[in-house]
PyMOL CGO cylinders between C-alpha atoms (Angstrom):
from pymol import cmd
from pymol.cgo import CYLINDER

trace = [
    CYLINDER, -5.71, -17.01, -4.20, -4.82, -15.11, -1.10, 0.3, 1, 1, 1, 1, 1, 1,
    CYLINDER, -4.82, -15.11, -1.10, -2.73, -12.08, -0.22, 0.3, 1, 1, 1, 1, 1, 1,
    CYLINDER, -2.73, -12.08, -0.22, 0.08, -14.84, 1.39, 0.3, 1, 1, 1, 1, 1, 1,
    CYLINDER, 0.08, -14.84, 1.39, 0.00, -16.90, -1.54, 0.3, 1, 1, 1, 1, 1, 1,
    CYLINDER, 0.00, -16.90, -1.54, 0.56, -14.24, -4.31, 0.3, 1, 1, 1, 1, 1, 1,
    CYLINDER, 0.56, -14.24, -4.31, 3.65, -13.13, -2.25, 0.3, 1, 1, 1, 1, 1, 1,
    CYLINDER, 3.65, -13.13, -2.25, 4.81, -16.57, -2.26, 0.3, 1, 1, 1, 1, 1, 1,
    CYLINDER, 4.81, -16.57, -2.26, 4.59, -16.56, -5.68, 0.3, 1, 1, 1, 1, 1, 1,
    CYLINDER, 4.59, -16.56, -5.68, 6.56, -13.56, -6.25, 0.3, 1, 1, 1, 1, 1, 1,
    CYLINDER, 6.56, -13.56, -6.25, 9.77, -14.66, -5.88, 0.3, 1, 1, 1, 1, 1, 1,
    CYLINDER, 9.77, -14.66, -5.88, 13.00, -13.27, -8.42, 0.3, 1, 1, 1, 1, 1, 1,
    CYLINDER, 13.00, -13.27, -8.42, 12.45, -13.95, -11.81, 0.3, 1, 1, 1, 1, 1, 1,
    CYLINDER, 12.45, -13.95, -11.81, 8.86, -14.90, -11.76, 0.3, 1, 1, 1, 1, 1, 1,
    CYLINDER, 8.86, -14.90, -11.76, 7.03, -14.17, -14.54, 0.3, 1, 1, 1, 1, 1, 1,
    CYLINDER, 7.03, -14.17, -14.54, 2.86, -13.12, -14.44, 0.3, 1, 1, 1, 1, 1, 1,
    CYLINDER, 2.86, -13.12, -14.44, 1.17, -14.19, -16.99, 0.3, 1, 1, 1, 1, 1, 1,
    CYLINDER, 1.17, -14.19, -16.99, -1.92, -12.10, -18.14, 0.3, 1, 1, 1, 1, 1, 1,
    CYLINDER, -1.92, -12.10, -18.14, -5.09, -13.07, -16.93, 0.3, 1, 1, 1, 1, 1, 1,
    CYLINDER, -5.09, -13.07, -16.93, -3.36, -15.77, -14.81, 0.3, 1, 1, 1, 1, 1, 1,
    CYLINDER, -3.36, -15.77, -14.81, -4.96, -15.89, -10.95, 0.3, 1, 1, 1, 1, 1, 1,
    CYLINDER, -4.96, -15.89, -10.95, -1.74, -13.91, -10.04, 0.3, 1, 1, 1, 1, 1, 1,
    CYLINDER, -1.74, -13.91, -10.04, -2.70, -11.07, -12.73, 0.3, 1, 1, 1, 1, 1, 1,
    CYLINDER, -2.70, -11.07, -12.73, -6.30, -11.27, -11.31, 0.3, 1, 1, 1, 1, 1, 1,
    CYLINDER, -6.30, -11.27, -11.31, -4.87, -10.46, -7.78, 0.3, 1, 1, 1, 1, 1, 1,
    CYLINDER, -4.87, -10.46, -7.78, -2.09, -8.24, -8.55, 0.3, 1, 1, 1, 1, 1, 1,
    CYLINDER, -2.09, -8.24, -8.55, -5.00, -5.99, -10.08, 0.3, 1, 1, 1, 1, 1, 1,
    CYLINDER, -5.00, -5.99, -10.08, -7.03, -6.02, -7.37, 0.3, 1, 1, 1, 1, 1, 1,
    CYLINDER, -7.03, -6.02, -7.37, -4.52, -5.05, -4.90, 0.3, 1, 1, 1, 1, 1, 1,
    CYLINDER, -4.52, -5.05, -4.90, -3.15, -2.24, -7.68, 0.3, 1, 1, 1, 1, 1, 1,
    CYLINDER, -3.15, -2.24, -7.68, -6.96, -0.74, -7.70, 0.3, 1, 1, 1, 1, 1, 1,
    CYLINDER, -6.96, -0.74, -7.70, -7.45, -0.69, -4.11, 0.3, 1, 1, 1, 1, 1, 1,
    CYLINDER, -7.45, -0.69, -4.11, -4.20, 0.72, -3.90, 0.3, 1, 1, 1, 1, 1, 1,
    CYLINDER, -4.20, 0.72, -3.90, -5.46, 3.51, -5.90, 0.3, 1, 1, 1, 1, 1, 1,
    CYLINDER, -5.46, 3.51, -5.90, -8.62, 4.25, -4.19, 0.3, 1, 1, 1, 1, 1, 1,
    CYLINDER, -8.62, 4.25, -4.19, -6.70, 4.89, -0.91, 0.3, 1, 1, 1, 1, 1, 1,
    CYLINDER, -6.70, 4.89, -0.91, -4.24, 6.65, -2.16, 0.3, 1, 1, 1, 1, 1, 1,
    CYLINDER, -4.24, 6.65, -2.16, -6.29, 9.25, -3.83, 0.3, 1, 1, 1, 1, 1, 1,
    CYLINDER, -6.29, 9.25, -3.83, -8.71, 10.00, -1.09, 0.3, 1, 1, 1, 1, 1, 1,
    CYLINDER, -8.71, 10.00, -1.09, -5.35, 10.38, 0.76, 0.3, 1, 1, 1, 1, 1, 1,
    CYLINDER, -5.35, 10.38, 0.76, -3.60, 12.57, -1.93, 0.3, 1, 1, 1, 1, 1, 1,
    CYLINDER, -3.60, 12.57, -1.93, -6.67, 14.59, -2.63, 0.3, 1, 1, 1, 1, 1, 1,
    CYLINDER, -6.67, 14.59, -2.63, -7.58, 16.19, 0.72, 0.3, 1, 1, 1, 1, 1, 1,
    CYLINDER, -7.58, 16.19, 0.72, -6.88, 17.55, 3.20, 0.3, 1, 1, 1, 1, 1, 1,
    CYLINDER, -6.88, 17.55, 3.20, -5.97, 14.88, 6.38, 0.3, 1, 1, 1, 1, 1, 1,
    CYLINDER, -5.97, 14.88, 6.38, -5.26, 14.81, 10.06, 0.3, 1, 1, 1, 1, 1, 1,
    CYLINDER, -5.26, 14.81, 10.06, -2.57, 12.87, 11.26, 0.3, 1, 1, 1, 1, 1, 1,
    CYLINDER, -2.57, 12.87, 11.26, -4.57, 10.32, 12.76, 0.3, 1, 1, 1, 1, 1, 1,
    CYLINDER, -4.57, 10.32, 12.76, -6.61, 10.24, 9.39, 0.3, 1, 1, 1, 1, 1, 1,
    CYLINDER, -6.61, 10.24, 9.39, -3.72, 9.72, 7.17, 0.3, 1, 1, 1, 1, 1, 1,
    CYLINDER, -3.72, 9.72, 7.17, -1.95, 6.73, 9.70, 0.3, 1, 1, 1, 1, 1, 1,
    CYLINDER, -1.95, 6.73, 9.70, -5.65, 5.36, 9.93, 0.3, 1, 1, 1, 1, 1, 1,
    CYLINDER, -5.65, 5.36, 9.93, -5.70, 5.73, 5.59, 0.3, 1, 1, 1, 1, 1, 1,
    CYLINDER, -5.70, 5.73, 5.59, -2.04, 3.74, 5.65, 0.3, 1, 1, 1, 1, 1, 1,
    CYLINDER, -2.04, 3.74, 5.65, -3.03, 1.18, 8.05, 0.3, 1, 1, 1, 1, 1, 1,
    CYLINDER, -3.03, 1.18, 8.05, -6.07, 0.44, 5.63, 0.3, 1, 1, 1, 1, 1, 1,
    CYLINDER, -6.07, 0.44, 5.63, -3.42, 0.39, 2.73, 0.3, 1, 1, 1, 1, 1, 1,
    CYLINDER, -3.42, 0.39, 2.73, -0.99, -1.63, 4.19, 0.3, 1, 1, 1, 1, 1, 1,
    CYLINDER, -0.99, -1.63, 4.19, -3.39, -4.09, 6.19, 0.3, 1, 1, 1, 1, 1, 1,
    CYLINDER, -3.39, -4.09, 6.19, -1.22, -3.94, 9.33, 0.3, 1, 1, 1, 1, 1, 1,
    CYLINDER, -1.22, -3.94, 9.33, -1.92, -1.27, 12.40, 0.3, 1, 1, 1, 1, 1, 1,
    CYLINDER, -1.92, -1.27, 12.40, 0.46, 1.69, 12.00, 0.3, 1, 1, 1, 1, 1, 1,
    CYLINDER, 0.46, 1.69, 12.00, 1.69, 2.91, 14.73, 0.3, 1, 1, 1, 1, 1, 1,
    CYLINDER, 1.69, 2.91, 14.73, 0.30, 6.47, 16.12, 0.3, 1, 1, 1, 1, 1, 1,
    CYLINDER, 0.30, 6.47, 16.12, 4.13, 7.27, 16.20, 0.3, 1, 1, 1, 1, 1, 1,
    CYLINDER, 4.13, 7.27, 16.20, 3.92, 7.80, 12.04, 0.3, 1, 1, 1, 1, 1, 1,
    CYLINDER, 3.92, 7.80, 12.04, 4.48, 10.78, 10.36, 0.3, 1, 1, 1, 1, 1, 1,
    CYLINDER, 4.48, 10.78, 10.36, 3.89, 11.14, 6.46, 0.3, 1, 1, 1, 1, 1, 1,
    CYLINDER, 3.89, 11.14, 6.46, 3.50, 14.48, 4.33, 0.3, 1, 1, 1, 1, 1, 1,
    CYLINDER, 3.50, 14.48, 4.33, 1.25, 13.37, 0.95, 0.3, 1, 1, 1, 1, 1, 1,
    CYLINDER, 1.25, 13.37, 0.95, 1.26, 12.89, -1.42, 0.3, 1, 1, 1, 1, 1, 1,
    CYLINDER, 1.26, 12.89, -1.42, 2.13, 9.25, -1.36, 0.3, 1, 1, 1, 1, 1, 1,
    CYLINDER, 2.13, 9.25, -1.36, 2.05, 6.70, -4.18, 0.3, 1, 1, 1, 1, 1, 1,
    CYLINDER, 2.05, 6.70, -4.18, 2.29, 3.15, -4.69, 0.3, 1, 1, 1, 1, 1, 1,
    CYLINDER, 2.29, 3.15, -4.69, 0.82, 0.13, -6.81, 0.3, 1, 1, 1, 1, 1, 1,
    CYLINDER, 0.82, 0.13, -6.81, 0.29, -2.06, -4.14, 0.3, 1, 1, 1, 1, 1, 1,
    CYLINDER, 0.29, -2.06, -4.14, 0.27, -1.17, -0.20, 0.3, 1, 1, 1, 1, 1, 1,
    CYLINDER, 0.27, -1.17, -0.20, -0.06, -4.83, 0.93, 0.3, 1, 1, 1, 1, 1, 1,
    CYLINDER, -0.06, -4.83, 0.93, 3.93, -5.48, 0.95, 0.3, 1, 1, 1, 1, 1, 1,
    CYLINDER, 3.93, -5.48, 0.95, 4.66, -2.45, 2.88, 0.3, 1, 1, 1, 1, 1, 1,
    CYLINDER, 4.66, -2.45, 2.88, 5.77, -2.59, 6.56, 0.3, 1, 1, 1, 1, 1, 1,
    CYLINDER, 5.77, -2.59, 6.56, 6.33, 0.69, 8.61, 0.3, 1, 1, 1, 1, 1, 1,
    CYLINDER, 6.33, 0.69, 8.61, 7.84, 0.69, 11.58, 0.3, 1, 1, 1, 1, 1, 1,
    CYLINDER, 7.84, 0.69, 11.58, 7.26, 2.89, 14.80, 0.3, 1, 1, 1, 1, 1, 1,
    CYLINDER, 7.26, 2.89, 14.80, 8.78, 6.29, 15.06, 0.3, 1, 1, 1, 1, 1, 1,
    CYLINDER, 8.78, 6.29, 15.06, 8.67, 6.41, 11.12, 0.3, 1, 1, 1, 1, 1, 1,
    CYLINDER, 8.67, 6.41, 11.12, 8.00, 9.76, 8.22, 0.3, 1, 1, 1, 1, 1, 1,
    CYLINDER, 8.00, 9.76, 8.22, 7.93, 9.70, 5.09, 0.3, 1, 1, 1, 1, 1, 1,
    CYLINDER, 7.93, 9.70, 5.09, 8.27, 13.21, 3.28, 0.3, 1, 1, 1, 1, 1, 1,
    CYLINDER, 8.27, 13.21, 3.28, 6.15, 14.45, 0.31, 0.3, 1, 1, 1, 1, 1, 1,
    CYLINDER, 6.15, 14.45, 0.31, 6.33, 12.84, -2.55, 0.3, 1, 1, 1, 1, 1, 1,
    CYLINDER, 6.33, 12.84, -2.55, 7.28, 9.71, -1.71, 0.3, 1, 1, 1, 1, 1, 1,
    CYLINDER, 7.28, 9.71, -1.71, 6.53, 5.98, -4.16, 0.3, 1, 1, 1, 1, 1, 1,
    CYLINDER, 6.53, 5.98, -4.16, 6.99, 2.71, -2.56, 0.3, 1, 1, 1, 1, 1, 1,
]
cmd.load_cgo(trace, "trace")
């Protein structure tokens, strides 16, 4: 199952079923989510590090107008679209 067709799938009221191909999926994106945001959370990173770490969360280029303070949390990444000209303050969960 791809990225595109999970989303489909999550539409109001949908229900996951564990171990389902959705499950499988929504975990994977959940762990990578993690990886990236701890190596972003847990250092020190320059501006074009941390919209080059967001980018490779979000699987879209950010633009080198972003601004974000870490930490940052979320359980997925993937469904996240950020705009130009956009900051996010510290401690913010998507």
């Amino acid at each position: 199952m791809t990225f595109e067709e999970y989303l489909s799938n999550m539409k109001p009221g949908y229900t996951v079923d564990g171990g389902s191909e959705e499950n499988q999926v929504m975990h994977e994106l959940s762990q990578r989510a993690l990886k990236i945001t701890i190596e972003l959370n847990n250092k020190y990173h320059t501006k074009e590090e941390i919209v080059q770490l967001m980018s490779e969360l979000t699987g879209q280029k950010i633009d080198e107008s972003f601004v974000m303070f870490p930490p940052f949390y979320t359980d997925c990444g993937r469904n996240i679209h950020i705009g130009k000209n956009v900051f996010i303050n510290a401690g913010c969960k998507f």
